[in-house]
Biopython code that builds the backbone (N, CA, C, O; Angstrom):
import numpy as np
from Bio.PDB.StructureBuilder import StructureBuilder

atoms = [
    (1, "UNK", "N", (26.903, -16.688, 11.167)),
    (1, "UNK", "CA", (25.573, -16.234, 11.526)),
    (1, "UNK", "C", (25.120, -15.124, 10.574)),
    (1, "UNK", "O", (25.937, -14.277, 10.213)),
    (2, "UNK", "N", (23.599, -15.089, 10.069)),
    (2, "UNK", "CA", (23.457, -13.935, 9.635)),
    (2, "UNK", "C", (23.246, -12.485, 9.850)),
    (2, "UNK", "O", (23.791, -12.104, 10.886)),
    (3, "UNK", "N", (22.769, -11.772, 9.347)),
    (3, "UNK", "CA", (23.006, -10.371, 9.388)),
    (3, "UNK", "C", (21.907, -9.926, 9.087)),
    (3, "UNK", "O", (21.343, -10.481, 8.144)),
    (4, "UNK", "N", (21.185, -8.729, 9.798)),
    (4, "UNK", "CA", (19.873, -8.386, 9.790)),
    (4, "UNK", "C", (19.176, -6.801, 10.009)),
    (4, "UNK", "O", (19.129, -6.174, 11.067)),
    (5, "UNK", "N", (18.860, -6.541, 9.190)),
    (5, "UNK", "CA", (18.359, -4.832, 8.972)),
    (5, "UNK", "C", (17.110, -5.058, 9.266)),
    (5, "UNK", "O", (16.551, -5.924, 8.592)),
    (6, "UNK", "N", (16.238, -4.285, 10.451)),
    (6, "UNK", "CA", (15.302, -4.219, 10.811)),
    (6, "UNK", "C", (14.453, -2.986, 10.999)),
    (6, "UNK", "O", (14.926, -1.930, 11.419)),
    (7, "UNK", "N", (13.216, -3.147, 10.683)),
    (7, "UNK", "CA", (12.666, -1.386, 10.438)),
    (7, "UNK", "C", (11.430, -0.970, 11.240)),
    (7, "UNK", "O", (10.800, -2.027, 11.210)),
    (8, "UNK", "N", (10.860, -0.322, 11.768)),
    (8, "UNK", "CA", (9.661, -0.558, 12.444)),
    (8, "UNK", "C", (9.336, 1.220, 11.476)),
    (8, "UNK", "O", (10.206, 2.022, 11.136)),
    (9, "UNK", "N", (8.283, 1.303, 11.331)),
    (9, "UNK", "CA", (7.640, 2.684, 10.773)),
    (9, "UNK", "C", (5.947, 2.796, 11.320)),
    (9, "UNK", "O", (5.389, 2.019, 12.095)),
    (10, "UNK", "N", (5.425, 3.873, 10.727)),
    (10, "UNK", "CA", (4.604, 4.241, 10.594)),
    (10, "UNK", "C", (3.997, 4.488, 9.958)),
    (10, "UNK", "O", (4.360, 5.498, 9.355)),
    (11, "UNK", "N", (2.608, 3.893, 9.487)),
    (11, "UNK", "CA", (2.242, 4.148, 8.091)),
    (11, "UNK", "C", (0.795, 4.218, 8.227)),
    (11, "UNK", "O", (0.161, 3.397, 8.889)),
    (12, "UNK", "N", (0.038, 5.626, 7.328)),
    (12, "UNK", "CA", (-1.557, 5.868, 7.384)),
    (12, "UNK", "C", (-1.821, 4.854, 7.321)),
    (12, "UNK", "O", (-1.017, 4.036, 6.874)),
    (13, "UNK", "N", (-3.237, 4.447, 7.806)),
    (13, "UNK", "CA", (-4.159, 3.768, 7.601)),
    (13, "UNK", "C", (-4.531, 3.266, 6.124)),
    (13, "UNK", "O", (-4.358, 2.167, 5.597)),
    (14, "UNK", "N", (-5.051, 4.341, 5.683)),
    (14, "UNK", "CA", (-4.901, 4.875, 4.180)),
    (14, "UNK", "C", (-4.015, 4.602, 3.087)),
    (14, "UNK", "O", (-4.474, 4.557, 1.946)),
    (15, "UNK", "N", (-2.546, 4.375, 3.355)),
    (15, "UNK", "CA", (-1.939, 3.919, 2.792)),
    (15, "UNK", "C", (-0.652, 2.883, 2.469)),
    (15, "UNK", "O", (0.436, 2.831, 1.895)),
    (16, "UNK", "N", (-1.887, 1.862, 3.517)),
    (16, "UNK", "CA", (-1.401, 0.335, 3.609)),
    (16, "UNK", "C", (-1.322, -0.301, 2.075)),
    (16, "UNK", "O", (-0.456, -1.171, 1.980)),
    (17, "UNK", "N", (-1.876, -0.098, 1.168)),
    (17, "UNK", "CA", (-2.117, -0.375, 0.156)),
    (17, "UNK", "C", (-0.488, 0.518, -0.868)),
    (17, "UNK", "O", (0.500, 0.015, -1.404)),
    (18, "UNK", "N", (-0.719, 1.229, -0.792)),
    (18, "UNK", "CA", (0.246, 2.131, -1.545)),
    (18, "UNK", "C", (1.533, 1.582, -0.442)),
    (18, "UNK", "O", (2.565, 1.760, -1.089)),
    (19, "UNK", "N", (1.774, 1.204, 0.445)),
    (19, "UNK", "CA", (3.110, 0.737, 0.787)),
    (19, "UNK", "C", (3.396, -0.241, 0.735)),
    (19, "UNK", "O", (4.558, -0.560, 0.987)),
    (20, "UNK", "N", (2.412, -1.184, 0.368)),
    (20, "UNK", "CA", (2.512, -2.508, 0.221)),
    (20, "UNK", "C", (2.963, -2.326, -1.358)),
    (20, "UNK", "O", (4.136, -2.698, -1.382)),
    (21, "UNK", "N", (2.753, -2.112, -2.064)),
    (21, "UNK", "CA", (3.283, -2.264, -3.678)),
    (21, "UNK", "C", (4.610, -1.140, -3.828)),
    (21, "UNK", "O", (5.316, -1.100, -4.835)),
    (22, "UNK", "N", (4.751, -0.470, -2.927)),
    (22, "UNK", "CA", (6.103, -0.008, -2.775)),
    (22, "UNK", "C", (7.023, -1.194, -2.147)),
    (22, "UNK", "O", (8.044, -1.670, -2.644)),
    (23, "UNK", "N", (6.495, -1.488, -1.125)),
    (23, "UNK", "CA", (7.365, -2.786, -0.662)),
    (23, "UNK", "C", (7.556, -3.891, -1.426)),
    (23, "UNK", "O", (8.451, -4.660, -1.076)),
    (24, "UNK", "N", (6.961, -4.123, -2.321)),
    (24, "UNK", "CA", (6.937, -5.671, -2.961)),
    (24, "UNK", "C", (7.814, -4.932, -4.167)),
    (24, "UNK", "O", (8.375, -5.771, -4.872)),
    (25, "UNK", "N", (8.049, -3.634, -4.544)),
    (25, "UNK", "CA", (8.875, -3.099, -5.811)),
    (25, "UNK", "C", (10.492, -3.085, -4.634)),
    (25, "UNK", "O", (11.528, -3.515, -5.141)),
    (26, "UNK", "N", (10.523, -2.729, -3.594)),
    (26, "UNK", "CA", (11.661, -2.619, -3.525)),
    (26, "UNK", "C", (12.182, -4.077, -3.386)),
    (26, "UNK", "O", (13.072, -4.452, -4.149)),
    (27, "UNK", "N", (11.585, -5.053, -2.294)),
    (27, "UNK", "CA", (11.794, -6.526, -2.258)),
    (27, "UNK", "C", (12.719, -7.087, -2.947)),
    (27, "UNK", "O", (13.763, -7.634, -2.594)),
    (28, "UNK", "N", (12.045, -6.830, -4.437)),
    (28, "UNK", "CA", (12.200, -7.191, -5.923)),
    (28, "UNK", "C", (13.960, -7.041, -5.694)),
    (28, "UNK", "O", (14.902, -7.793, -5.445)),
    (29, "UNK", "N", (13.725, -5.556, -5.952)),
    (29, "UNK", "CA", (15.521, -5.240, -5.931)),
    (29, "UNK", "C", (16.583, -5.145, -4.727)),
    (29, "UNK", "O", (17.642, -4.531, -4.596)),
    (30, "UNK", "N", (15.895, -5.960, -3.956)),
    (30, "UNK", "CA", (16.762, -6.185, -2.759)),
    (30, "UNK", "C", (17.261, -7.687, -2.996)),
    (30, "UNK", "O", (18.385, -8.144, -2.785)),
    (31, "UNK", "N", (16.163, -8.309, -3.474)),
    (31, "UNK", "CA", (16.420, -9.444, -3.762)),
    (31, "UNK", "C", (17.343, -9.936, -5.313)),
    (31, "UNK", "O", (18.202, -10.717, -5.721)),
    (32, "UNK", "N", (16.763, -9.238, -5.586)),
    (32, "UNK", "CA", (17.714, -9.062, -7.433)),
    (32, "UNK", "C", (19.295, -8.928, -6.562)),
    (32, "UNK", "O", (20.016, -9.923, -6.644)),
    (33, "UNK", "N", (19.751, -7.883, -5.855)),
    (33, "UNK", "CA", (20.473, -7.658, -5.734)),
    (33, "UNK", "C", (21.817, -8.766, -4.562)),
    (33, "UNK", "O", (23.022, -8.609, -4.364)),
    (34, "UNK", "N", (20.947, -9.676, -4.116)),
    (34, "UNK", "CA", (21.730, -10.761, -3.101)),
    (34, "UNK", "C", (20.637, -11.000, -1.742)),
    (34, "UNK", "O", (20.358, -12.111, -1.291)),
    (35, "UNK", "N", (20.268, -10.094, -1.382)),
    (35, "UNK", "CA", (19.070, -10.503, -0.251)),
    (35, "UNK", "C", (18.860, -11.649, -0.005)),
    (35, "UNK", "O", (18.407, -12.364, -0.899)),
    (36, "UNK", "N", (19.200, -12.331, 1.659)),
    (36, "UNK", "CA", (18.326, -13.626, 1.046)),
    (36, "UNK", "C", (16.639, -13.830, 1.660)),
    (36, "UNK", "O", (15.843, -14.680, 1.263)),
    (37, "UNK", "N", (16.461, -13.064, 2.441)),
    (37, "UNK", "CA", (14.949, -12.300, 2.583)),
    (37, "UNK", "C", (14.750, -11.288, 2.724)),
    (37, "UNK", "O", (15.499, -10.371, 3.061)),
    (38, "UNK", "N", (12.795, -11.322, 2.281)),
    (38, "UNK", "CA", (12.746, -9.815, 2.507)),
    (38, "UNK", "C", (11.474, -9.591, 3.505)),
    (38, "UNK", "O", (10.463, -10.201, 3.156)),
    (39, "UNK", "N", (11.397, -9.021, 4.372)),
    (39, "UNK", "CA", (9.596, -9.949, 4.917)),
    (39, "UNK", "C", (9.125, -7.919, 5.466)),
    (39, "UNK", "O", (9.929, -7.081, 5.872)),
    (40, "UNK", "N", (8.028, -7.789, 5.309)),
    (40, "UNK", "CA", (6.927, -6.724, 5.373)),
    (40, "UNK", "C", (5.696, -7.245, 6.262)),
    (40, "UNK", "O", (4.745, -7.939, 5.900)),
    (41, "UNK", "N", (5.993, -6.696, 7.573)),
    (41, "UNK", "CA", (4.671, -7.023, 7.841)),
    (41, "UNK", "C", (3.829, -5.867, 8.916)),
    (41, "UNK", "O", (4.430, -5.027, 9.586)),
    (42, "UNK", "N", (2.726, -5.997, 8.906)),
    (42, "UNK", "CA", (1.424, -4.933, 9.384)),
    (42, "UNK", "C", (1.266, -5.275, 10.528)),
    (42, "UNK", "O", (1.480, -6.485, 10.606)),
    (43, "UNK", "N", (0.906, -4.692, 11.816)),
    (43, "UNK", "CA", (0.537, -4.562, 13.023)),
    (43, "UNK", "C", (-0.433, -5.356, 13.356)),
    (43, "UNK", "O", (-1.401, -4.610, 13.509)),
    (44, "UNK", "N", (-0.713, -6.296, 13.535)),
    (44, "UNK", "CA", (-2.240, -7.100, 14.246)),
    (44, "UNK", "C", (-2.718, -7.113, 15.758)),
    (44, "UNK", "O", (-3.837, -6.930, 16.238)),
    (45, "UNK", "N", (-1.974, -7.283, 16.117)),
    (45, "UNK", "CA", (-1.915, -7.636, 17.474)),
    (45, "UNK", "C", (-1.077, -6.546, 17.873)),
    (45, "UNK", "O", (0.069, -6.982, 17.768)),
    (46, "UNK", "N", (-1.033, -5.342, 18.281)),
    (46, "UNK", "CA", (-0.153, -4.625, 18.960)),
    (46, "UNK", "C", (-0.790, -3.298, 19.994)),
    (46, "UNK", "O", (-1.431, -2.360, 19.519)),
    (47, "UNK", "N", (-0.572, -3.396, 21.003)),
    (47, "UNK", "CA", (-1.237, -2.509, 22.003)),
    (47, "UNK", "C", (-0.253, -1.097, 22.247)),
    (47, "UNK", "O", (0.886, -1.556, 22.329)),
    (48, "UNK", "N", (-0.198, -0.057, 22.353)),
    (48, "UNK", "CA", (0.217, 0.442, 23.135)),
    (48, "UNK", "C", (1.122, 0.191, 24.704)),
    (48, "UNK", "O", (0.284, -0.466, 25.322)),
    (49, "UNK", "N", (1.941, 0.295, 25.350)),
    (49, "UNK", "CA", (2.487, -0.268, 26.470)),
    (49, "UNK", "C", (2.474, 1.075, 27.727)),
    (49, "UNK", "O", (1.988, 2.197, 27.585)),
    (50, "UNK", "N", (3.057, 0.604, 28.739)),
    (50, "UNK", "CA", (3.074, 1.212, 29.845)),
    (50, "UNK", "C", (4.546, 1.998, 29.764)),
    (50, "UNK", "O", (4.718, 3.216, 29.809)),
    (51, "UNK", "N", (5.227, 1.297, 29.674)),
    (51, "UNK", "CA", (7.069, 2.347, 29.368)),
    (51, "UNK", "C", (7.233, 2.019, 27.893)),
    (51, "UNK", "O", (7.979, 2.871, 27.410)),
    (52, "UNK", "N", (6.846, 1.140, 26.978)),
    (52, "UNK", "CA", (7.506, 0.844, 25.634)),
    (52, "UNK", "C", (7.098, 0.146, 24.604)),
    (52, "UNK", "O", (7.268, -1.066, 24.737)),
    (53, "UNK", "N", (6.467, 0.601, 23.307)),
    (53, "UNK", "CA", (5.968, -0.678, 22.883)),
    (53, "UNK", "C", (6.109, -0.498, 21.242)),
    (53, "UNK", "O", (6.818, 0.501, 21.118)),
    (54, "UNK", "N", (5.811, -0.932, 20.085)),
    (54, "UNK", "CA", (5.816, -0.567, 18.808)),
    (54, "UNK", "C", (5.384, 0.925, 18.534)),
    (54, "UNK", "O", (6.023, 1.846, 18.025)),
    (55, "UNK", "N", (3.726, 0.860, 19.171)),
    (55, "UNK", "CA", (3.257, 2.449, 18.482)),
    (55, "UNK", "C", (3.637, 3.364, 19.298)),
    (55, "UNK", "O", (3.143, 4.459, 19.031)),
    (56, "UNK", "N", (4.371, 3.347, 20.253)),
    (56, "UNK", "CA", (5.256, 4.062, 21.287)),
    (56, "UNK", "C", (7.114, 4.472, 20.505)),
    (56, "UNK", "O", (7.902, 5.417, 20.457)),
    (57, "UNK", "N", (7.041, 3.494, 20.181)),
    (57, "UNK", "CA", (8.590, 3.624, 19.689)),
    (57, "UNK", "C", (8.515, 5.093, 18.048)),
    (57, "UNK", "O", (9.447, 5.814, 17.691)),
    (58, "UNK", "N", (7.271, 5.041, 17.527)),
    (58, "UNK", "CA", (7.261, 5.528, 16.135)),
    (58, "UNK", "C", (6.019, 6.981, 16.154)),
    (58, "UNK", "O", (5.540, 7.760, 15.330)),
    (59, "UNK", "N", (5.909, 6.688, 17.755)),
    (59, "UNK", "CA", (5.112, 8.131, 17.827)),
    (59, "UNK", "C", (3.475, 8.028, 16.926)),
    (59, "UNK", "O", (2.875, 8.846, 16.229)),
    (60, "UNK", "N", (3.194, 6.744, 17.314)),
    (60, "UNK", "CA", (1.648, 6.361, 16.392)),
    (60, "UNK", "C", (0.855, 7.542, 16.463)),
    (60, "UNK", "O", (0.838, 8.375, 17.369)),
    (61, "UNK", "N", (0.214, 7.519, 15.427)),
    (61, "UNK", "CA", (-1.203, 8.622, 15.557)),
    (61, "UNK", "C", (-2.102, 7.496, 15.382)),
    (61, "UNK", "O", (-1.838, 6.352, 15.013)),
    (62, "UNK", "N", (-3.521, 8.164, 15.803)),
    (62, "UNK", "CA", (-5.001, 7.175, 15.724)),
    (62, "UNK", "C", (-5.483, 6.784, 14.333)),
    (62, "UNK", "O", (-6.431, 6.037, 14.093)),
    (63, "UNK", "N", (-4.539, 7.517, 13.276)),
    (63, "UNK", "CA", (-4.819, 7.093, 11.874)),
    (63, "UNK", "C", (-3.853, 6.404, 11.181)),
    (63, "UNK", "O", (-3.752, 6.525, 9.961)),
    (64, "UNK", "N", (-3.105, 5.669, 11.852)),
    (64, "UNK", "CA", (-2.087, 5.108, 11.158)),
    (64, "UNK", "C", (-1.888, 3.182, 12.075)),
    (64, "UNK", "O", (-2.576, 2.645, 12.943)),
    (65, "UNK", "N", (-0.926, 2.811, 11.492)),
    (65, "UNK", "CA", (-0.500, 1.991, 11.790)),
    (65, "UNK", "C", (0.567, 1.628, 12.039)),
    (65, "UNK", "O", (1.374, 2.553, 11.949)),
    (66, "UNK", "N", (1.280, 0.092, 12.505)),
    (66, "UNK", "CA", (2.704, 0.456, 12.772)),
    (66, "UNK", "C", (3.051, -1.209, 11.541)),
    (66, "UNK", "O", (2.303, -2.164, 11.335)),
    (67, "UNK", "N", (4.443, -0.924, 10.985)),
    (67, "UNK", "CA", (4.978, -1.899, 10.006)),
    (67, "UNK", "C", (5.853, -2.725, 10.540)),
    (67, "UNK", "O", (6.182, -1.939, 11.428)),
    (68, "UNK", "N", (6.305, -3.364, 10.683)),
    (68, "UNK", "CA", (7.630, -4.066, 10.906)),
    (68, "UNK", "C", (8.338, -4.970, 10.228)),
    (68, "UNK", "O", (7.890, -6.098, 10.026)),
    (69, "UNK", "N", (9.714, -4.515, 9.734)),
    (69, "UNK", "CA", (10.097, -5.257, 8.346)),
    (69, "UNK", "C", (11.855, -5.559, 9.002)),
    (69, "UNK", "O", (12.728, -5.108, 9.742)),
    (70, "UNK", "N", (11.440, -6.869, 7.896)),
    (70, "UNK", "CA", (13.939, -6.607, 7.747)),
    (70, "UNK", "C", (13.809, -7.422, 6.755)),
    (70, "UNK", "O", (12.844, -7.951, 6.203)),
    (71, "UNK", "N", (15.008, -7.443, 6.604)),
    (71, "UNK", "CA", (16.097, -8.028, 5.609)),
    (71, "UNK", "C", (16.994, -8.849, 6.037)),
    (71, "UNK", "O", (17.505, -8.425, 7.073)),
    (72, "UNK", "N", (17.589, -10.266, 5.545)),
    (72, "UNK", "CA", (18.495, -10.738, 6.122)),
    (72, "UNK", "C", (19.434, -11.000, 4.480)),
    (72, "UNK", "O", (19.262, -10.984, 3.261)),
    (73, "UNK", "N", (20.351, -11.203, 5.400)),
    (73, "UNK", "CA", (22.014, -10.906, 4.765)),
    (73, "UNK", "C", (22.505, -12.166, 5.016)),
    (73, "UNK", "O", (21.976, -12.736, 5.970)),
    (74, "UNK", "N", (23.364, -12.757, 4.430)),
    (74, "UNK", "CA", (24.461, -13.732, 5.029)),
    (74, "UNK", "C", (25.300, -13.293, 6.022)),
    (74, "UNK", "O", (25.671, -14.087, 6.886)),
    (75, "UNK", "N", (25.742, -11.865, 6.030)),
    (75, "UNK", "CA", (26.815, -11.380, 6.986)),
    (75, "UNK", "C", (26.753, -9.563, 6.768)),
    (75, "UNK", "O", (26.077, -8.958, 5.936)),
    (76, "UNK", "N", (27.726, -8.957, 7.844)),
    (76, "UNK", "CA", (27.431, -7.577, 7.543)),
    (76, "UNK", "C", (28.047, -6.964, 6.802)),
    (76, "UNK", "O", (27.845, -5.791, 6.487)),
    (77, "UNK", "N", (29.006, -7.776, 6.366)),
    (77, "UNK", "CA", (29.748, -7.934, 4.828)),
    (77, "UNK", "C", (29.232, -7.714, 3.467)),
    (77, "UNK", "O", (29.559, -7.127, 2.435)),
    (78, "UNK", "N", (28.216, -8.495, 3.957)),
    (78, "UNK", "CA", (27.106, -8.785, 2.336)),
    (78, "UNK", "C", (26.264, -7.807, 2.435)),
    (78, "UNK", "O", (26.119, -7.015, 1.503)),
    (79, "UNK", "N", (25.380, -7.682, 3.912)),
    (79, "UNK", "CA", (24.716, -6.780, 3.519)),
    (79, "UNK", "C", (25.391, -5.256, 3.229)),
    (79, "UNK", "O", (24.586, -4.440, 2.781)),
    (80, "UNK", "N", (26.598, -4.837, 3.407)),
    (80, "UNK", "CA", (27.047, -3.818, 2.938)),
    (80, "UNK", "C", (27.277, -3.827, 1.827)),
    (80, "UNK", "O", (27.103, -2.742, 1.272)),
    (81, "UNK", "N", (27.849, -5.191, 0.795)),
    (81, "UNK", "CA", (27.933, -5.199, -0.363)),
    (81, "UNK", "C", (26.484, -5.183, -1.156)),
    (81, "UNK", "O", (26.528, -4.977, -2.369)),
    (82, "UNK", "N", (25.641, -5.319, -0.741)),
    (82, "UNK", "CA", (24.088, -5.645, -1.577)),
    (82, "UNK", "C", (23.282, -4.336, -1.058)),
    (82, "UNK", "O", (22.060, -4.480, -1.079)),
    (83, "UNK", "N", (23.670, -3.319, -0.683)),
    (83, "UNK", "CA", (23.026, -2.025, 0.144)),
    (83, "UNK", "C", (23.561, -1.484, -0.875)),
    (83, "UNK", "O", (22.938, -1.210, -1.901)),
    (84, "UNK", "N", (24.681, -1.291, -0.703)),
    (84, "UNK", "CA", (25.563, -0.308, -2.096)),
    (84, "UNK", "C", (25.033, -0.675, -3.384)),
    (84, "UNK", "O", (24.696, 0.357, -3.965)),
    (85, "UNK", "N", (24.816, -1.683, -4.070)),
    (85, "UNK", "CA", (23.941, -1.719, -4.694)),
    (85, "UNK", "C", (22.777, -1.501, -5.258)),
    (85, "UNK", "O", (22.484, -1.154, -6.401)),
    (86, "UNK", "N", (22.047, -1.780, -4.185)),
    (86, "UNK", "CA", (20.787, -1.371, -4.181)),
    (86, "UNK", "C", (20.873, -0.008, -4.119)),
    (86, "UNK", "O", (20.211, 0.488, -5.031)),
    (87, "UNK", "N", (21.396, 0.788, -3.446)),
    (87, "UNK", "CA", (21.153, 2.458, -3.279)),
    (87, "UNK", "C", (21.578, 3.261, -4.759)),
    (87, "UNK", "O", (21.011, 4.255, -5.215)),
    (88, "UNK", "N", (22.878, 2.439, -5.431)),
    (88, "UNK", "CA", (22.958, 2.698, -6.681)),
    (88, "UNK", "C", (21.847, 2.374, -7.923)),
    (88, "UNK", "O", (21.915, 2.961, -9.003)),
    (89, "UNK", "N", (21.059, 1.596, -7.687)),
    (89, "UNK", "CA", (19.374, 1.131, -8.929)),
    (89, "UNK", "C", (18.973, 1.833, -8.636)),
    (89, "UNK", "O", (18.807, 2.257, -7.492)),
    (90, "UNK", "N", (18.551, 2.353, -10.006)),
    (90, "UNK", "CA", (17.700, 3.688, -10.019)),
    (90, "UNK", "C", (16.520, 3.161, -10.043)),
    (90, "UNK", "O", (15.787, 4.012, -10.547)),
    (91, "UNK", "N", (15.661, 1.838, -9.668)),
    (91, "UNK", "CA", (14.532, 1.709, -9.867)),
    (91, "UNK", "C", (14.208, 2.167, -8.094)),
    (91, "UNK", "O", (13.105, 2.268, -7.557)),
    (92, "UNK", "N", (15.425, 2.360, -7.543)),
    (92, "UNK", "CA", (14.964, 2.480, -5.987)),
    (92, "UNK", "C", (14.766, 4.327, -6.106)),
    (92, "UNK", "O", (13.712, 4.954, -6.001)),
    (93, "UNK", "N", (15.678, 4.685, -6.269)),
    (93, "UNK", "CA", (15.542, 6.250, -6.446)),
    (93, "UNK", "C", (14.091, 6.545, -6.478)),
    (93, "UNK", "O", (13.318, 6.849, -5.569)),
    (94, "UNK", "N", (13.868, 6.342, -8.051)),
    (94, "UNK", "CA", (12.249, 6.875, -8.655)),
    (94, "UNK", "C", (11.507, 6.225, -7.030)),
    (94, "UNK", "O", (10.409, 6.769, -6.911)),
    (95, "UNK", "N", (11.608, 5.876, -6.587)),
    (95, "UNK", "CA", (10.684, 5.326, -5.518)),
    (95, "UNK", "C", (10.717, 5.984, -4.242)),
    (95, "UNK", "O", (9.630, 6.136, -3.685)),
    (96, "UNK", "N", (11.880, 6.455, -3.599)),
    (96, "UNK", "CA", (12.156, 7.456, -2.664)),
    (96, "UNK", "C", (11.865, 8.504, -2.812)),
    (96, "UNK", "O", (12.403, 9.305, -2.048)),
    (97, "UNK", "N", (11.073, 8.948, -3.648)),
    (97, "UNK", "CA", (10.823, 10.755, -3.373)),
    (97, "UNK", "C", (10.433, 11.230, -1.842)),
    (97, "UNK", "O", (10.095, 10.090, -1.525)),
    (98, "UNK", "N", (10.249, 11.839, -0.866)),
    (98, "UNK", "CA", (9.969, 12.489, -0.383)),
    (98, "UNK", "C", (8.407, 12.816, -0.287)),
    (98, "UNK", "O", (7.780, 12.944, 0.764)),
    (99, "UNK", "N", (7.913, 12.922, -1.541)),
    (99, "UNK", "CA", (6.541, 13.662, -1.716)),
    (99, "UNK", "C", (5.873, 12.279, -2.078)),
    (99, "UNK", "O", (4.707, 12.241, -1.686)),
    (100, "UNK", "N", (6.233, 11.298, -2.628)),
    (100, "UNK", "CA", (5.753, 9.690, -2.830)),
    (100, "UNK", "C", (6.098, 8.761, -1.844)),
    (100, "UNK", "O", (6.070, 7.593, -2.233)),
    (101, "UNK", "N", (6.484, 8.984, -0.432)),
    (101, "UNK", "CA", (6.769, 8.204, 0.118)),
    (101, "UNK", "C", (5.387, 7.789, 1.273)),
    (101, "UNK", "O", (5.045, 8.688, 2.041)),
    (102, "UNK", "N", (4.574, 6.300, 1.356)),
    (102, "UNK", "CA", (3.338, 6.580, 1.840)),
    (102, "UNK", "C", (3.312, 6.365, 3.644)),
    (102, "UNK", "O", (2.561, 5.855, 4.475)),
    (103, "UNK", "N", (4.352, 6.945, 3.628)),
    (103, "UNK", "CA", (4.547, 7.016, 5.216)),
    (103, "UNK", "C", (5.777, 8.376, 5.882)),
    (103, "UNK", "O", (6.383, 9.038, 5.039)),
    (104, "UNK", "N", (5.979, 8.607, 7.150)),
    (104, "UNK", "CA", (6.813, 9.101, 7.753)),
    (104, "UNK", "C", (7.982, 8.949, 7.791)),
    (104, "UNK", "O", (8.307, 8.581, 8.920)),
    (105, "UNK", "N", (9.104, 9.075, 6.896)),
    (105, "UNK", "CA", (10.176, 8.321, 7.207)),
    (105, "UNK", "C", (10.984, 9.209, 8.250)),
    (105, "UNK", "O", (12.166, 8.868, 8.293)),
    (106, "UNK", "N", (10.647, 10.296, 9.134)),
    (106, "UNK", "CA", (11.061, 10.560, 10.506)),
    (106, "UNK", "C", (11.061, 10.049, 10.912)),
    (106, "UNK", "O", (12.128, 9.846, 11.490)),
    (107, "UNK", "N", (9.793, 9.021, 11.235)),
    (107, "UNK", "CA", (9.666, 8.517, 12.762)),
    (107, "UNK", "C", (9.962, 6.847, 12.352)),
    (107, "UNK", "O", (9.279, 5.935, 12.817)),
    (108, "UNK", "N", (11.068, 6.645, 11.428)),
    (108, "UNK", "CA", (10.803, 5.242, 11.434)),
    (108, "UNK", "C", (12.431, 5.037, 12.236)),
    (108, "UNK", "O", (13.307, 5.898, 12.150)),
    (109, "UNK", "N", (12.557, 4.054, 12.813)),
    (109, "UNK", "CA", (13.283, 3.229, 13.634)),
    (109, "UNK", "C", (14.021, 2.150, 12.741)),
    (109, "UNK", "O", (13.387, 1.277, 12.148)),
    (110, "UNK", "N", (15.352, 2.258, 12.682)),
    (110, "UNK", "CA", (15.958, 1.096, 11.814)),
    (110, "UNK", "C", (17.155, 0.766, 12.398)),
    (110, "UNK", "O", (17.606, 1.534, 13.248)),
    (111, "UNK", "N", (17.820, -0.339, 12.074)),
    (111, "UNK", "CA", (19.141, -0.646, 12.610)),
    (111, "UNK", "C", (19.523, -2.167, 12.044)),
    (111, "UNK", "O", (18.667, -2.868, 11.505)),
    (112, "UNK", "N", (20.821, -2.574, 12.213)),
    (112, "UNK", "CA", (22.239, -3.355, 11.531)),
    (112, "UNK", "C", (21.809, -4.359, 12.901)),
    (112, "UNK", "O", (22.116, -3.869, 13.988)),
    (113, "UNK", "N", (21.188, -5.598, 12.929)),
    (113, "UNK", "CA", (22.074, -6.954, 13.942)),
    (113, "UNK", "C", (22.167, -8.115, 13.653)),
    (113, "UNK", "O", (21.567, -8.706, 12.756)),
    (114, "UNK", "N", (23.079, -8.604, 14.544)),
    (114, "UNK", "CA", (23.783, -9.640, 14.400)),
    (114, "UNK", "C", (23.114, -10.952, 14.864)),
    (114, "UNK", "O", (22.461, -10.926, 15.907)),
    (115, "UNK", "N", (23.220, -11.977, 14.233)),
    (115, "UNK", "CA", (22.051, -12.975, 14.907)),
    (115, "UNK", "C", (22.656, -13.759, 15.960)),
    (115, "UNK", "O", (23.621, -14.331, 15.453)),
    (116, "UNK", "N", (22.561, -14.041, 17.103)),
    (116, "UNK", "CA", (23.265, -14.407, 17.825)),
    (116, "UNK", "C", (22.439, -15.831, 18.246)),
    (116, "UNK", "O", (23.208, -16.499, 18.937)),
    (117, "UNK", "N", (20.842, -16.686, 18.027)),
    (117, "UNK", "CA", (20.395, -17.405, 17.984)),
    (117, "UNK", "C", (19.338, -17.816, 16.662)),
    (117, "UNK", "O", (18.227, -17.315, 16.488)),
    (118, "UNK", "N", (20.077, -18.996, 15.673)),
    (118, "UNK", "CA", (19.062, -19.646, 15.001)),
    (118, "UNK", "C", (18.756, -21.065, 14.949)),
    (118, "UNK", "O", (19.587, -21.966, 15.067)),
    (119, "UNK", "N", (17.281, -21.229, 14.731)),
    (119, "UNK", "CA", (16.376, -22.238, 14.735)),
    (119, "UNK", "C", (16.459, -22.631, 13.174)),
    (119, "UNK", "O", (15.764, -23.545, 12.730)),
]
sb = StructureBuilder()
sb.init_structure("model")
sb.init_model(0)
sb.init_chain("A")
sb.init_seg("    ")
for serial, (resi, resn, name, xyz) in enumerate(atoms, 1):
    if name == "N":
        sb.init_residue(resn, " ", resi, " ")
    sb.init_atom(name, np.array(xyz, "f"), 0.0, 1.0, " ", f" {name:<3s}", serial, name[0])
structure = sb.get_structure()
């Protein structure tokens, strides 16, 4: 079964654009690196909830939006072998600054699972 890194964030309004060409640069080298997907996607349909919901989980503000992304792996094997990698390309570095990053990376939500049903 595969293996799956999943991310939910927060990202301005404003700079859906600027994270989208950050995302399609890292993709690149996730995929260069063994990835066998990479998928990015934007909020359409998402409400607020009563106990729990996306813009609940990431602490939304009224100027932002919410992302939801992963990665799949063959196993958690691979994706540990293709992470180490990737964290070593320096094309990822130049891209992580802190002061260039077009979102919150406090409030983003990530985690390692295991697929336990595929279609």
């Amino acid at each position: 079964m595969k293996y799956v890194d999943g991310f939910i964030l927060p990202v301005p309004k404003d700079n859906v654009q600027a994270y989208r060409r950050m995302s399609q640069k890292a993709g690149k080298i996730w995929m260069e690196h063994g990835a066998l997907e990479y998928i990015e996607c934007v909020a359409d349909d998402v409400k607020p909830g009563k106990l729990t919901s996306f813009p609940q989980s990431v602490k939304l503000k009224p100027n932002e939006t919410v992302v939801f992304s992963w990665i799949v792996f063959k196993s958690r094997a691979h994706r540990d072998r293709v992470n180490k990698k990737v964290m070593a390309d320096p094309r990822l570095s130049s891209m992580m600054s802190p002061k260039d990053m077009p979102f919150d990376s406090k409030r983003m939500v990530y985690g390692g699972f295991k697929t336990i049903v595929e279609r």
